[in-house]
C-alpha positions as CSV (number, residue, x, y, z in Angstrom):
1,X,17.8,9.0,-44.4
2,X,20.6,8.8,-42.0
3,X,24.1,9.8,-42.4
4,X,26.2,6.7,-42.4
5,X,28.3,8.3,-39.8
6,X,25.3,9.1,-37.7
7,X,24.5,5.6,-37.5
8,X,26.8,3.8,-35.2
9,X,26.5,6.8,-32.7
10,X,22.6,7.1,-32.7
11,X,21.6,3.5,-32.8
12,X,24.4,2.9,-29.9
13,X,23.3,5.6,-27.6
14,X,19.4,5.3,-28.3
15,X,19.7,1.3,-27.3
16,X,21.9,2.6,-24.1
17,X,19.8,4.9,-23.1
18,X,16.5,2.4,-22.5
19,X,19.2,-0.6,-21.0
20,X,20.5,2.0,-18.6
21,X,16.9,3.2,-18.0
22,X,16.1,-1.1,-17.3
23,X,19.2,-1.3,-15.1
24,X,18.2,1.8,-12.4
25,X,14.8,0.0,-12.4
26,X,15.7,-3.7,-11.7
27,X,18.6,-2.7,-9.6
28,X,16.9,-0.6,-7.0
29,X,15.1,-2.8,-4.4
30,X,11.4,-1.7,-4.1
31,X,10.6,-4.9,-2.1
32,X,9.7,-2.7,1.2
33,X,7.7,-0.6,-1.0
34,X,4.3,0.0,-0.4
35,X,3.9,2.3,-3.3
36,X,1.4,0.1,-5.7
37,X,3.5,1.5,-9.1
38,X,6.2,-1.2,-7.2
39,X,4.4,-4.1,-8.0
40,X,4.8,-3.6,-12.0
41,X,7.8,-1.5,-12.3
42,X,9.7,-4.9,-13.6
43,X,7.3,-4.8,-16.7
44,X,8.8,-1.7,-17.4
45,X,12.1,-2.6,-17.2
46,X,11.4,-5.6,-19.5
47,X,9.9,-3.2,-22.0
48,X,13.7,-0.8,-21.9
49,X,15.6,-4.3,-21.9
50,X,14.1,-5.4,-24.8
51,X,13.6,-2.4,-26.6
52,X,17.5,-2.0,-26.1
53,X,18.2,-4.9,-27.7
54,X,16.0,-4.1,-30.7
55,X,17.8,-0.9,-31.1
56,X,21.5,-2.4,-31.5
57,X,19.9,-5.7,-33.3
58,X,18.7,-3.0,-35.9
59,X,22.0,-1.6,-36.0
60,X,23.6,-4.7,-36.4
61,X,21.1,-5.2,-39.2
62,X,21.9,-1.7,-40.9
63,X,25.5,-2.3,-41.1
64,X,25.9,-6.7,-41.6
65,X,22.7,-7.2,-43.3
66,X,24.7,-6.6,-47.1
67,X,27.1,-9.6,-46.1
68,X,24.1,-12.2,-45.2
69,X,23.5,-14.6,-47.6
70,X,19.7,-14.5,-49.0
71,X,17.9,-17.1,-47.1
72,X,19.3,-15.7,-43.9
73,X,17.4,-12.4,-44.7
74,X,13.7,-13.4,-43.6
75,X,14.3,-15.0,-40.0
76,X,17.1,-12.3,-39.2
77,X,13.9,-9.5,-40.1
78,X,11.1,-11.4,-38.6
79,X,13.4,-11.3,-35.4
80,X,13.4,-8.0,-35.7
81,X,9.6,-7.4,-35.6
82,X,9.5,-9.9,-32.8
83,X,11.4,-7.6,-30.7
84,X,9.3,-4.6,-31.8
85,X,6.5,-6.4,-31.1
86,X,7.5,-8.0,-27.6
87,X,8.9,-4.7,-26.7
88,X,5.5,-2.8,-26.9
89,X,3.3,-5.8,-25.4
90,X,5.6,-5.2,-22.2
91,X,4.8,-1.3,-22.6
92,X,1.3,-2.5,-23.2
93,X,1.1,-4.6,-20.2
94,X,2.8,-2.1,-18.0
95,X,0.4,0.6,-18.9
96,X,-2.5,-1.2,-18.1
97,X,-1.0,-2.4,-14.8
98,X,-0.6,0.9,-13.9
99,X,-4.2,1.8,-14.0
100,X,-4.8,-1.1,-12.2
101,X,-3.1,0.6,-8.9
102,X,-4.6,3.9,-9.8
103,X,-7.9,2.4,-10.2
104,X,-8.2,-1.2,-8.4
105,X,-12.2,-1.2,-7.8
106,X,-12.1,-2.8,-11.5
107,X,-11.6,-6.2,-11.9
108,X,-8.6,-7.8,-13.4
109,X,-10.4,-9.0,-16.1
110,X,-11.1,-6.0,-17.6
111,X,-7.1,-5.1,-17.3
112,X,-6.1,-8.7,-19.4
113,X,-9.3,-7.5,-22.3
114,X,-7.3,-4.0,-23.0
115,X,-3.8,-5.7,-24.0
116,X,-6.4,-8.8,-25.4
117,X,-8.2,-6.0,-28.2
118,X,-4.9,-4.3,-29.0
119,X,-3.3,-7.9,-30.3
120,X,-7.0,-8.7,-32.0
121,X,-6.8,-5.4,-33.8
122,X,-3.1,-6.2,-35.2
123,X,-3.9,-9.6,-36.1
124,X,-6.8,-8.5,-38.1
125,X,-5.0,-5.3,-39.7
126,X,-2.0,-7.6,-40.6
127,X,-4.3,-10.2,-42.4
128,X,-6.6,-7.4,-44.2
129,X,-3.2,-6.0,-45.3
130,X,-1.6,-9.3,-46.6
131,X,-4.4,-9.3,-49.2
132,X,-3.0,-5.7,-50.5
133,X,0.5,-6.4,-50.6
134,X,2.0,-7.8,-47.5
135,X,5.6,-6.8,-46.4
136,X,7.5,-6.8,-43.6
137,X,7.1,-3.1,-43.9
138,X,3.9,-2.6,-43.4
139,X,3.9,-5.2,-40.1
140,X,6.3,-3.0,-38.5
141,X,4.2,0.1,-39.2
142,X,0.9,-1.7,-37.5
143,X,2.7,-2.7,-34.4
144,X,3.6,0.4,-33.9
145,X,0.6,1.8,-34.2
146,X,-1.8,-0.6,-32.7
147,X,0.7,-1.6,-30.0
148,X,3.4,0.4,-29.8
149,X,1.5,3.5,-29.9
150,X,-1.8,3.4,-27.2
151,X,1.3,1.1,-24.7
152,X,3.2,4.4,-24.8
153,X,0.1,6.9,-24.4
154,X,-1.6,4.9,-22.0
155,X,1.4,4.2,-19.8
156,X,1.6,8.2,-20.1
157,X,-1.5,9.1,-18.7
158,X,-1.2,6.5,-16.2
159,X,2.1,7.9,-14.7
160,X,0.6,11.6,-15.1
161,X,-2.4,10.5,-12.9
162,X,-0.6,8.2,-10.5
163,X,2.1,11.0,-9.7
164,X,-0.8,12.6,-7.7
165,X,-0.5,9.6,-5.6
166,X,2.7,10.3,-4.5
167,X,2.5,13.8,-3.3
168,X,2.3,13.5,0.0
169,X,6.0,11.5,0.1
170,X,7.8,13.6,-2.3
171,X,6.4,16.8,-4.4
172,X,9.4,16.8,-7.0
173,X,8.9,13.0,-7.0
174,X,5.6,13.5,-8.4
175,X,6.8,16.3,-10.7
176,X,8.8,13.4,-12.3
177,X,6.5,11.3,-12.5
178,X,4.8,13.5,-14.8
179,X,7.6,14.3,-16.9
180,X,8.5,10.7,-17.5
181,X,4.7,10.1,-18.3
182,X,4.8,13.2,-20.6
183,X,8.1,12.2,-22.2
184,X,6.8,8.5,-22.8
185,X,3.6,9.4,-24.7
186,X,5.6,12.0,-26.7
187,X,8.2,8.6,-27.8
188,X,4.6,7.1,-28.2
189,X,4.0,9.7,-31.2
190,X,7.2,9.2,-32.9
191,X,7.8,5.1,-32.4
192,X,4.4,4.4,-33.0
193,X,2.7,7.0,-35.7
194,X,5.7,7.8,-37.8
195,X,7.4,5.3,-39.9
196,X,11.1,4.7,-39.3
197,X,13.4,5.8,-42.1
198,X,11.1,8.8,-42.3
199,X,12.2,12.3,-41.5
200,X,10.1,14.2,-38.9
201,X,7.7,16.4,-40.4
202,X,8.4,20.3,-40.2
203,X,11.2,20.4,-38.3
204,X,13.1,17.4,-40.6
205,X,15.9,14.9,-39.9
206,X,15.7,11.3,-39.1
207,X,12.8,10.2,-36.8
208,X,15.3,8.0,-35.2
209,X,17.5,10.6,-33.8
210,X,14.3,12.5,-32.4
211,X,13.4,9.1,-30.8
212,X,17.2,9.0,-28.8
213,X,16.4,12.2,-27.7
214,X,13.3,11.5,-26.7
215,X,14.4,8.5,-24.9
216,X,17.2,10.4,-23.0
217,X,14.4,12.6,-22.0
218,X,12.3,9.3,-20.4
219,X,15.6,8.0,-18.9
220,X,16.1,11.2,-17.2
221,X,12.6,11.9,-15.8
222,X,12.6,7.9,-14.6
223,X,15.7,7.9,-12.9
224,X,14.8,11.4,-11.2
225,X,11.2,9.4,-10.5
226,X,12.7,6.3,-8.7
227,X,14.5,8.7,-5.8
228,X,11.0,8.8,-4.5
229,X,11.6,5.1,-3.3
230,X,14.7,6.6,-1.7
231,X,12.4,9.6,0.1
232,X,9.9,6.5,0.9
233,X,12.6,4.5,2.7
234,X,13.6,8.0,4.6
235,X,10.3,8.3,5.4
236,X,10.0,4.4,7.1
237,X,13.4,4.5,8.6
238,X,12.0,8.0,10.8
239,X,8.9,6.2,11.1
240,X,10.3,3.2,12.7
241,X,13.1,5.2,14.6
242,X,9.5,7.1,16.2
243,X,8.1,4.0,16.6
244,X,11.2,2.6,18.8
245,X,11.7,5.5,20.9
246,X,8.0,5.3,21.7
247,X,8.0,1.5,22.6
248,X,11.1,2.7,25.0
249,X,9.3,5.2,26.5
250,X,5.7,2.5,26.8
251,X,8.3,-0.3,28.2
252,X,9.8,2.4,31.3
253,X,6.2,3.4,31.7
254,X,5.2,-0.1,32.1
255,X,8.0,-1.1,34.6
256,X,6.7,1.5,36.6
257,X,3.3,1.0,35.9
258,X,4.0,-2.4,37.1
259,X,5.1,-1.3,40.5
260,X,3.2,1.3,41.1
261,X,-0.1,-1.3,40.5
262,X,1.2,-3.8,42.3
263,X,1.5,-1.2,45.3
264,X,-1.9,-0.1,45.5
265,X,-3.6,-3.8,44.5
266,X,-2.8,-5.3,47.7
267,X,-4.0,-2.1,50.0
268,X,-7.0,-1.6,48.1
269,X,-7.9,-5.5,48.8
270,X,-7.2,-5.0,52.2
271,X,-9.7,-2.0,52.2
272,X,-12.1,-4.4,50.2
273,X,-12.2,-7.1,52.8
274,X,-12.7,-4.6,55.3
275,X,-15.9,-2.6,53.9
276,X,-17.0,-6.5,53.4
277,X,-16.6,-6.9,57.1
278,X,-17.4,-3.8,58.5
279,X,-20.8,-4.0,56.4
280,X,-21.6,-7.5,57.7
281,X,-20.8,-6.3,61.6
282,X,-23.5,-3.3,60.5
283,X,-26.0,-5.8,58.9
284,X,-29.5,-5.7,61.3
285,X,-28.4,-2.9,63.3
286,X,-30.0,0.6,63.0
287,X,-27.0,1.9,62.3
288,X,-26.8,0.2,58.9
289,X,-29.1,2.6,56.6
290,X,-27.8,5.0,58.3
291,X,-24.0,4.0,56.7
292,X,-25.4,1.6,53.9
293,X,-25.2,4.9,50.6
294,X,-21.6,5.6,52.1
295,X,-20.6,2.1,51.9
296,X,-21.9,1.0,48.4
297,X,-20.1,4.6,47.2
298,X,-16.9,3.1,49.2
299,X,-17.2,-0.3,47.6
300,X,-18.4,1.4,43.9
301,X,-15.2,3.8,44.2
302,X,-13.2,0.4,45.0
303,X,-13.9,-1.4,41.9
304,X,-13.2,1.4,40.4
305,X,-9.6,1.6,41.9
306,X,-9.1,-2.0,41.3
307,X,-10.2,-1.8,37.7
308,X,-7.7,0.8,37.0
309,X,-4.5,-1.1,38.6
310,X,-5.7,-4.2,36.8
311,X,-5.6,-2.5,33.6
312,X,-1.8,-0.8,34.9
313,X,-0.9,-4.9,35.5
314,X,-2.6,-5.6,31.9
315,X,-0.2,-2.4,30.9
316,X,2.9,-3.6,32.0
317,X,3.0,-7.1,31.7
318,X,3.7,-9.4,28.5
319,X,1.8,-12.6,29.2
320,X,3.4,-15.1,27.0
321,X,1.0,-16.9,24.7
322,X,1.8,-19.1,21.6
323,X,1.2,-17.6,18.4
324,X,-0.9,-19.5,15.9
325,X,-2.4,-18.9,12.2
326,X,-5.6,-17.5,12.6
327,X,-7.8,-15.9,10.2
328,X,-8.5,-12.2,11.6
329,X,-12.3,-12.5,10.0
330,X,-12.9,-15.1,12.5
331,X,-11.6,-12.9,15.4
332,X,-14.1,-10.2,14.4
333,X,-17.1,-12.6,13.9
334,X,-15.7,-13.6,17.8
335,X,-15.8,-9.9,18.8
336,X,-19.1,-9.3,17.4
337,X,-20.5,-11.9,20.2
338,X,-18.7,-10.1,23.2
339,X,-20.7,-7.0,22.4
340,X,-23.8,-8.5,23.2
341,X,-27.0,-7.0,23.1
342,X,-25.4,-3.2,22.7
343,X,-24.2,-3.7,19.1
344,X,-28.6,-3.4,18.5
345,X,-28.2,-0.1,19.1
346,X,-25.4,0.6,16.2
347,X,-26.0,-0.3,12.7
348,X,-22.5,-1.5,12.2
349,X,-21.6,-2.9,8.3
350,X,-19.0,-5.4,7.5
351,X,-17.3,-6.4,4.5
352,X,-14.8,-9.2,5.6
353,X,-13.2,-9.7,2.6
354,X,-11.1,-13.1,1.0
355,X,-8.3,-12.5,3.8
356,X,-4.9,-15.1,4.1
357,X,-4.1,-16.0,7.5
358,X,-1.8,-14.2,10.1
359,X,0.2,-15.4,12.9
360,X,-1.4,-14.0,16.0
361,X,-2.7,-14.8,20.1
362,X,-6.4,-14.9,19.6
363,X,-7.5,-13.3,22.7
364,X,-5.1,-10.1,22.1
365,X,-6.7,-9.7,18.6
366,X,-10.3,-9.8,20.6
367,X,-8.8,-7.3,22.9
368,X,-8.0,-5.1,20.1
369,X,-11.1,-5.0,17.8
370,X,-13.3,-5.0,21.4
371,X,-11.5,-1.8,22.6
372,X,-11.3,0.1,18.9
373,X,-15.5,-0.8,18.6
374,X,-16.1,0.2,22.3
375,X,-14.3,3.5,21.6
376,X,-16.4,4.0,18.4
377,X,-19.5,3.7,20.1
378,X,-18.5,5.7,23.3
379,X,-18.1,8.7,20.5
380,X,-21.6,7.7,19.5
381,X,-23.6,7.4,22.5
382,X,-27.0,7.7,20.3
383,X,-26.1,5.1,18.3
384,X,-24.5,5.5,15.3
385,X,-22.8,3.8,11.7
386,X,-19.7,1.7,12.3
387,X,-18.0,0.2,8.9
388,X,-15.7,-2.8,9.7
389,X,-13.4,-3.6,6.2
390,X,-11.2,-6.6,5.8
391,X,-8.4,-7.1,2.6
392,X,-5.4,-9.0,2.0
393,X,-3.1,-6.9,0.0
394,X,0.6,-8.2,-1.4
395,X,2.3,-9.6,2.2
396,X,-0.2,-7.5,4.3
397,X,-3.5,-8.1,5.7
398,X,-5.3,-4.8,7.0
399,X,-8.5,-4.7,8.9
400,X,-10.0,-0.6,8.9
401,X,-12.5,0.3,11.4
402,X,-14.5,3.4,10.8
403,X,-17.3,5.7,12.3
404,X,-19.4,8.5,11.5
405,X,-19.0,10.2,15.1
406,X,-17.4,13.5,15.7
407,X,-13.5,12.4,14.9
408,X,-10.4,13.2,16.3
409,X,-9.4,16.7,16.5
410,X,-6.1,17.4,14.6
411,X,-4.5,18.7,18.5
412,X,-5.3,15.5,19.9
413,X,-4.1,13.0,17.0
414,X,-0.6,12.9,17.7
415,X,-1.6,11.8,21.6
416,X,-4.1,9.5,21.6
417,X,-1.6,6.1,21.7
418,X,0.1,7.7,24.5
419,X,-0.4,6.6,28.0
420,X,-3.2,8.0,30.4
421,X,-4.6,10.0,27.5
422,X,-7.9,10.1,27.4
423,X,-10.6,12.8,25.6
424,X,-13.3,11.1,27.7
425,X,-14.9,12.6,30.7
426,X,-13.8,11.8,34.6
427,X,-14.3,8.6,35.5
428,X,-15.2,7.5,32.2
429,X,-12.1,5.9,31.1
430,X,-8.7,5.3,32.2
431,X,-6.4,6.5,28.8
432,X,-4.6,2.9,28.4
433,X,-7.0,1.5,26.0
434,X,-5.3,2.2,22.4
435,X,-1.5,2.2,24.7
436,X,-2.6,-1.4,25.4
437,X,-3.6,-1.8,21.2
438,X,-0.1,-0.3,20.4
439,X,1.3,-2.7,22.5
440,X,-0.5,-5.9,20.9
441,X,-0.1,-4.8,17.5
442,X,4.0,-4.2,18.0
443,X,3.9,-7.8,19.6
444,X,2.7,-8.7,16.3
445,X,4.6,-7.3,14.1
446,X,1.7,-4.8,12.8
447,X,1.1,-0.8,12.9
448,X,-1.7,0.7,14.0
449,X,-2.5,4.5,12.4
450,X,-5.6,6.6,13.7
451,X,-7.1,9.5,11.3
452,X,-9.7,11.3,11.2
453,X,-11.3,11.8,7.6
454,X,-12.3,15.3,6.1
455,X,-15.8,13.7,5.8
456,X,-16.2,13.4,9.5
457,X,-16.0,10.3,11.9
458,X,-12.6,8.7,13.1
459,X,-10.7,5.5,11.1
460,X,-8.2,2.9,12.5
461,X,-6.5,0.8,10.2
462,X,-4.6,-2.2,11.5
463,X,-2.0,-3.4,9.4
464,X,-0.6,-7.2,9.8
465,X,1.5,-9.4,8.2
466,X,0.9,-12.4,6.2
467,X,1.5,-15.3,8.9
468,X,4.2,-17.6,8.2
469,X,3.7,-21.2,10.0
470,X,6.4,-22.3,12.4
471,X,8.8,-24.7,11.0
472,X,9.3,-27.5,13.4
């Protein structure tokens, strides 16, 4: 039993430890998030709200319940177990949430059964028990052991295993992520398998003061566990701040591309009317096969020239275009025609999933997907596997592009969005290809992120947002 002046104190500072735990969790803004844990943190913070308020609504119990009259006695108890029992479906629902982002390949159905069997297995336990004595007892004892008990453990394992998705933005982030999942299934054991009003066994004392404990424990570890959103944020800020400095530097490069194009575009159609002449002055004489391999190198070394400062113009301009909702699966299916008969040679797979629609320029998004595929296969020249993946996820829609070729080495990963960079032989491209991507996906709001997998082969993923139509 507890000391009676252990009970104001414990009860107090066990229900303020889980409502401080909610508060940190509701009042941190997770909205720019894209860690997945984001999406059902509030079930969490549900579960410590309402777990609070069971704590102090037992300790209003403890010391009023003497004064109530009888008949007030039942519905101020079954309150009480409907706390309990809302508390741990929260728990319940947050743990198999979790594995839901850990593991999203299964469908949400089988997420909604786990929850679904835990509630059978209570109602059936509480109904077999009625028939042996039912009390209010023995209710409390099977939520927390069919409910209260697998919500914590579960939830446990599932932080301990999602931690590992969070290494790469913060290592002691992840450490707490493990402690809090530790420190959760170890409240798990003593809320859910040990009866309250017990003493713990071996070590002694009340289970409830081992529970505050444990609960300042969880409180710790989670508040330590949400600064990863704060290393996340750092992490988007510098990411952003790169991105700016690198649209600067593409929009001086483009002014100057601009001028230096439109300086050679004029002399280089001068030339080009001129071999056109020159060749129809040598047309019928004898003189003309002697000249004829030099001019067609001339006119082929032209195009070439011209091709390049129309691509500089392409560079450095910003045609404006209206922007219009547009499903991006349609855009590909539209790419896949401009490849024409070269796409026989490639056994490229698709898997356009259920995408929403984005606000975009139609022919930019061609441009895009056209140059990404044409790079893929000019890493493959004998052909080769090209996977093309659609998937709307929360307010983004991302499109990933993969190969099996030879990949990006790790030197040249950091380069290949810049300008004039190109791993391609002389002559074989020009370098302003993905610049020209970068470009278009900024206009619309999106990223673009090359990598090249341990597996082998090279992957772009294009990120957009969810289009929002015009309000006129």
């Amino acid at each position: 039993m507890i000391e009676e002046y252990l009970i104001f104190p414990l009860y107090l500072f066990y229900g303020m430890a889980f409502f401080a735990m909610g508060v940190s969790i509701t009042s941190r803004d997770t909205r720019a998030s894209n860690l997945d844990i984001a999406r059902c943190l509030w079930l969490f913070s549900l579960f410590a709200y309402t777990h609070a308020l069971l704590e102090w609504f037992s300790l209003f119990l403890i010391l009023y319940s003497p004064l109530f009259q009888p008949s007030m006695l039942m519905p101020v108890n079954n309150a009480k177990l409907f706390l309990l029992l809302l508390s741990f479906c929260f728990l319940l629902l947050f743990s198999v949430s979790v594995f839901g982002t850990i593991f999203p390949q299964r469908k949400r159905q089988f997420y909604l059964f786990v929850p679904a069997l835990f509630v059978l297995l209570l109602v059936v336990s509480i109904f077999n028990g009625e028939g042996t004595g039912f009390s209010l007892a023995l209710v409390d004892l099977r939520i927390r052991n069919l409910i209260g008990f697998p919500g914590a453990l579960i939830s446990g394992l599932g932080l301990v295993l999602y931690s590992q998705t969070v290494r790469h933005i913060s290592r002691r982030g992840a450490l707490h992520f493990v402690g809090a999942g530790v420190s959760l299934a170890c409240y798990g054991v003593l809320a859910g398998l040990i009866p309250s009003g017990h003493p713990l066994p071996l070590l002694g004392g009340p289970i409830e003061l081992y529970r505050g404990l444990s609960a300042l424990v969880i409180f710790y570890f989670v508040m330590h566990a949400l600064y990863t959103f704060d290393v996340e944020r750092k992490l988007q800020i510098e990411e952003r701040l790169t991105r700016y400095a690198h649209s600067e530097k593409l929009r001086s490069l483009g002014k100057l591309a601009f001028g230096v194009a439109h300086e050679i575009n004029n002399p280089l159609s001068n030339v080009s009317i001129n071999v056109e002449l020159l060749k129809e002055d040598l047309a019928g004489t004898e003189a003309f096969s002697h000249y004829e391999k030099r001019l067609t190198a001339i006119e082929r070394n032209l195009d070439r020239a011209s091709k390049i400062a129309k691509e500089l113009l392409f560079f450095s301009t910003n045609k404006e275009a209206d922007f219009q909702l547009i499903d991006v699966n349609d855009v590909l299916n539209s790419t896949f025609e401009l490849l024409g008969a070269r796409r026989k040679a490639y056994d490229i797979s698709t898997s356009l999933g259920s995408t929403t629609y984005i606000s975009a320029i139609p022919w930019k998004l061609e441009e895009v997907f056209l140059n990404i595929i044409l790079n893929a296969m000019d890493a493959m020249p004998d052909g080769g596997k090209i996977d093309i993946v659609t998937e709307h996820i929360g307010s983004r829609v991302l499109v990933r592009i993969s190969d099996d070729g030879p990949g990006i080495s790790s030197d040249d990963l950091p380069s290949v969005l810049d300008p004039f960079f190109t791993t391609k032989a002389v002559g074989k491209g020009t370098g302003l290809g993905l610049s020209i991507c970068y470009g278009i996906m900024e206009m619309h709001d999106g990223t673009i992120e090359l990598s090249s997998p341990v597996g082998g082969g090279a992957m772009v993923v294009l990120d957009f947002p969810v289009g929002v139509e015009n309000e006129t």
